[in-house]
C-alpha positions in Angstrom: -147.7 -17.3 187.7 -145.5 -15.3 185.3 -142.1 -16.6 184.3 -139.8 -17.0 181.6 -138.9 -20.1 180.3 -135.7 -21.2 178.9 -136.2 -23.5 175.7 -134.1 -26.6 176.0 -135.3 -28.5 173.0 -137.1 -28.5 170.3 -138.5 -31.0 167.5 -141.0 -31.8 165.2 -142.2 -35.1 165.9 -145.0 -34.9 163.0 -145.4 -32.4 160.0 -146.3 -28.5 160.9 -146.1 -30.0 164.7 -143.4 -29.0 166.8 -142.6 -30.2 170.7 -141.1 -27.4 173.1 -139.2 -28.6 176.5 -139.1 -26.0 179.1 -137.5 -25.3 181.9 -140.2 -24.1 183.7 -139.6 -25.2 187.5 -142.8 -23.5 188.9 -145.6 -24.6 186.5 -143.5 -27.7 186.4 -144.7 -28.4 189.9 -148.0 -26.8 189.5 -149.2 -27.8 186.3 -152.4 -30.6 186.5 -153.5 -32.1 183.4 -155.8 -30.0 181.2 -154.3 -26.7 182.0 -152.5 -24.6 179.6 -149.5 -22.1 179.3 -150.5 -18.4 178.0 -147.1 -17.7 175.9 -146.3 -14.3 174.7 -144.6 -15.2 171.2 -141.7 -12.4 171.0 -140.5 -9.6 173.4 -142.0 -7.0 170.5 -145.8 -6.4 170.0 -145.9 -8.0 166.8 -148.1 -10.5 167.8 -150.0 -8.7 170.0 -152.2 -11.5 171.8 -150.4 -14.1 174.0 -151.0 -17.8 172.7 -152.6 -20.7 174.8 -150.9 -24.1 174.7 -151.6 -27.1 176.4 -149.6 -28.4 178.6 -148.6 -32.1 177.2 -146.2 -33.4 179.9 -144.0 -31.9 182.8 -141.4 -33.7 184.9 -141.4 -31.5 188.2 -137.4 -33.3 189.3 -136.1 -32.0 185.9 -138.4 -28.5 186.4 -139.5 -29.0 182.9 -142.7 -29.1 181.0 -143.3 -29.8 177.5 -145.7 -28.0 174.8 -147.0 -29.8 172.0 -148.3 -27.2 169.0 -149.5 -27.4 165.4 -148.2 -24.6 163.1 -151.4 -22.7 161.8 -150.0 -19.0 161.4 -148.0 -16.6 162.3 -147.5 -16.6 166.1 -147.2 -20.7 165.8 -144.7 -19.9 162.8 -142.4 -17.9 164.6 -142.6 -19.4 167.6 -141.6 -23.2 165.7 -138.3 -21.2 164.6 -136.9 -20.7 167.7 -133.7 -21.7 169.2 -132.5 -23.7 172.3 -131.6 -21.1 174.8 -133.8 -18.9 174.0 -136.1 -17.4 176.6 -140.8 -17.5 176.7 -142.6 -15.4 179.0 -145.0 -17.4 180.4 -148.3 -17.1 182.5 -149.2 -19.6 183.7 -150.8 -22.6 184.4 -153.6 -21.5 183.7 -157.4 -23.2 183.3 -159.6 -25.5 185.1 -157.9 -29.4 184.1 -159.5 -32.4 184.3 -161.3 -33.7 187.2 -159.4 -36.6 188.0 -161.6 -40.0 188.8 -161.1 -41.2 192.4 -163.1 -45.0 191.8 -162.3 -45.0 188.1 -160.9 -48.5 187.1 -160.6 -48.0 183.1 -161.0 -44.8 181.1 -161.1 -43.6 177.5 -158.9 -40.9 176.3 -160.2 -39.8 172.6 -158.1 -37.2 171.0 -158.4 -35.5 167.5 -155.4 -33.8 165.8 -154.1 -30.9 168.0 -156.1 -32.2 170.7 -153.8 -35.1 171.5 -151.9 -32.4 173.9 -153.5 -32.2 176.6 -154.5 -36.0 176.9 -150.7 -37.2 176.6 -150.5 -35.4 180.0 -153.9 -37.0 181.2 -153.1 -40.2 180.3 -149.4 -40.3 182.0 -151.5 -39.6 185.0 -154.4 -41.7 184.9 -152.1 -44.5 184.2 -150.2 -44.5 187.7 -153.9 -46.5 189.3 -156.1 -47.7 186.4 -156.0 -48.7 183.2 -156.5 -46.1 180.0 -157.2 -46.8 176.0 -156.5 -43.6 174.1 -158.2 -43.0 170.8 -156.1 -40.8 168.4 -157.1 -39.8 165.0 -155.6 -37.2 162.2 -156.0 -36.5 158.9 -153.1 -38.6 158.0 -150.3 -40.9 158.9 -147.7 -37.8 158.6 -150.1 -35.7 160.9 -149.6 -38.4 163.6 -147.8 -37.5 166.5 -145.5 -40.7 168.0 -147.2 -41.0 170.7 -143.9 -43.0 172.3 -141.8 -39.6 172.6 -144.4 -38.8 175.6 -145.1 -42.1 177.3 -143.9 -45.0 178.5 -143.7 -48.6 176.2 -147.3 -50.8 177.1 -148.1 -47.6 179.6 -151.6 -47.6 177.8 -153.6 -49.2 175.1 -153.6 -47.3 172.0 -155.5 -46.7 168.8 -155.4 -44.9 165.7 -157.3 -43.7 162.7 -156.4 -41.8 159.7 -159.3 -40.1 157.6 -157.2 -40.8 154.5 -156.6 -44.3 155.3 -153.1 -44.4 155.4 -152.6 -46.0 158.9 -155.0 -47.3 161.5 -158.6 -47.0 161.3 -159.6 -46.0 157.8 -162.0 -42.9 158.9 -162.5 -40.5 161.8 -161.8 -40.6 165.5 -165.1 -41.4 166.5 -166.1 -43.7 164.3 -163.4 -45.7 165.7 -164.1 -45.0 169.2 -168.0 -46.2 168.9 -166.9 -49.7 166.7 -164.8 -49.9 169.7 -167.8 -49.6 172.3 -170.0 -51.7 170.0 -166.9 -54.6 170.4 -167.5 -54.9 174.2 -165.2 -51.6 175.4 -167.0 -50.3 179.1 -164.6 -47.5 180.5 -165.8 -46.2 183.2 -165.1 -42.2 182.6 -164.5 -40.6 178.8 -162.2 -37.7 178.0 -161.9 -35.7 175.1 -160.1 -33.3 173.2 -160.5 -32.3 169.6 -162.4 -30.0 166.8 -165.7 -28.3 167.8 -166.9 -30.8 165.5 -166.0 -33.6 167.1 -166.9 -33.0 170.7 -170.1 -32.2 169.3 -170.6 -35.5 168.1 -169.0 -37.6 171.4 -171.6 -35.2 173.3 -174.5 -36.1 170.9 -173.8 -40.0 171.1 -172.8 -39.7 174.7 -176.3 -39.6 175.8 -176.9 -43.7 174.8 -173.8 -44.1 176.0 -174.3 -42.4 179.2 -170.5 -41.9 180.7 -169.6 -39.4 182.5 -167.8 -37.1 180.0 -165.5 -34.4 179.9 -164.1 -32.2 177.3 -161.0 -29.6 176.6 -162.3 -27.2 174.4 -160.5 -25.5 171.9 -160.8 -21.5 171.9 -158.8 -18.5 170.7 -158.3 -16.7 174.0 -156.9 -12.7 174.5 -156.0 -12.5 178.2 -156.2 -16.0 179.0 -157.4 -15.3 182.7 -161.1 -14.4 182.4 -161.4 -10.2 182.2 -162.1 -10.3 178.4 -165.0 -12.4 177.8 -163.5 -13.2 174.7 -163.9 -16.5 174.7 -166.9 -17.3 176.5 -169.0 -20.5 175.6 -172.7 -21.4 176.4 -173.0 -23.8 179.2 -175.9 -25.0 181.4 -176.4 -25.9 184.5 -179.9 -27.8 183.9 -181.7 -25.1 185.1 -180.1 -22.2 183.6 -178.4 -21.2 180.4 -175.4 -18.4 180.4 -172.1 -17.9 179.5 -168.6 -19.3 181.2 -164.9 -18.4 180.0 -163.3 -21.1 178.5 -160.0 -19.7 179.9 -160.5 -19.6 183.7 -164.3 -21.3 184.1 -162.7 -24.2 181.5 -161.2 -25.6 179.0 -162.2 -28.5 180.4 -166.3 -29.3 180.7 -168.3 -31.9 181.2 -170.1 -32.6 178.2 -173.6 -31.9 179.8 -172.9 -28.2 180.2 -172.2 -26.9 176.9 -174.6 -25.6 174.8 -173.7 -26.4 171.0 
């Protein structure tokens, strides 16, 4: 779906991340979590190349949805400048989300830095029929988005850890995460978004822990719809070994099928 998008608001909740609210009244109603927006960054050429963004919450009586973004160059720069009443064009939403668990009772949301987007929107929807513990972890305590701007007081159990120490946790993500499991935490489903590095590590531990497990992964994308192959990923089915898009095949996997 292409569209353009009014910007209503925007903030920086943490530092070099900004928030974006939308009005957006189609992918506001579409949008399931794990899928992105493909956002072209100026009406000029200069950036060429559209930017993918997750989706981090939408409220489809308002017609809004809400981008959550870290600034790492240019495209991110310019687009953190803009102004309320401005106008996006928009394609989207786009991806394969999550799979949503029909008997799930309790998951486990574990995000790292930029990867808390997508699982804000997960988690506001898991938490309508079971009960959810997300894992969030950053460099530092400045790098920490508040998780309250997105959902509700008590809505879930959270947790955080700060490489640096300054807050939470004194270390990574997943450190956290498998002290957690070690104290008696059983959820039955995991879901995960983070650095390359990361997943990798979830995956690799996954396989004592054995829970089904699915992952957003995190790609630089050109058309954002599958034609370019630009940013295919490994996968396997168990059988065979190839290549899927992480655009239109993904972002999301389950941990099983990628290659790393």
């Amino acid at each position: 779906m292409l569209s353009r998008a009014r910007l209503i608001e925007i903030s920086e909740p943490a530092s070099h991340y900004f928030s974006l609210l939308l009005e957006a009244p189609g992918p506001a109603v579409k949008a399931a979590p794990g899928q992105f927006m493909h956002i072209r960054i100026r009406e000029s050429l200069d950036p060429f190349l559209r930017r993918p963004f997750s989706i981090a919450c939408t409220s489809p009586e308002e017609g809004t949805i809400t981008i959550l973004f870290r600034v790492t160059g240019e495209g991110t720069g310019i687009l953190s400048r803009m102004q309320p009443g401005e106008y996006l064009d928009c394609l989207g939403p786009l991806g394969s989300g999550f799979k949503l668990p029909k008997d799930s009772a309790f998951s486990a949301l574990v995000a790292g830095g930029a990867g808390i987007a997508p699982l804000l929107f997960l988690a506001r929807r898991l938490a309508e029929d079971q009960k959810v513990a997300l894992f969030y972890g950053a460099s530092s305590k400045n790098e920490l988005v508040p998780i309250e701007k997105f959902l509700r007081p008590g809505q879930i159990a959270i947790y955080i850890a700060t490489e640096d120490g300054s807050t939470g946790f004194p270390g990574r993500v997943t450190g956290l995460f498998e002290e957690a499991l070690k104290n008696g935490l059983k959820p039955d489903e995991i879901f995960a978004c983070g650095p390359p590095a990361m997943l990798r590590t979830l995956t690799e531990k996954n396989r004592l822990w054995n829970r089904p497990l699915q992952l957003s992964l995190e790609e630089r994308m050109a058309c954002g719809i599958g034609a370019c192959r630009g940013c295919a990923v490994k996968t396997t089915n168990g059988k065979e070994t190839g290549y899927r898009t992480v655009c239109r095949d993904g972002p999301v996997f389950y941990s099983h099928e990628v290659v790393w």
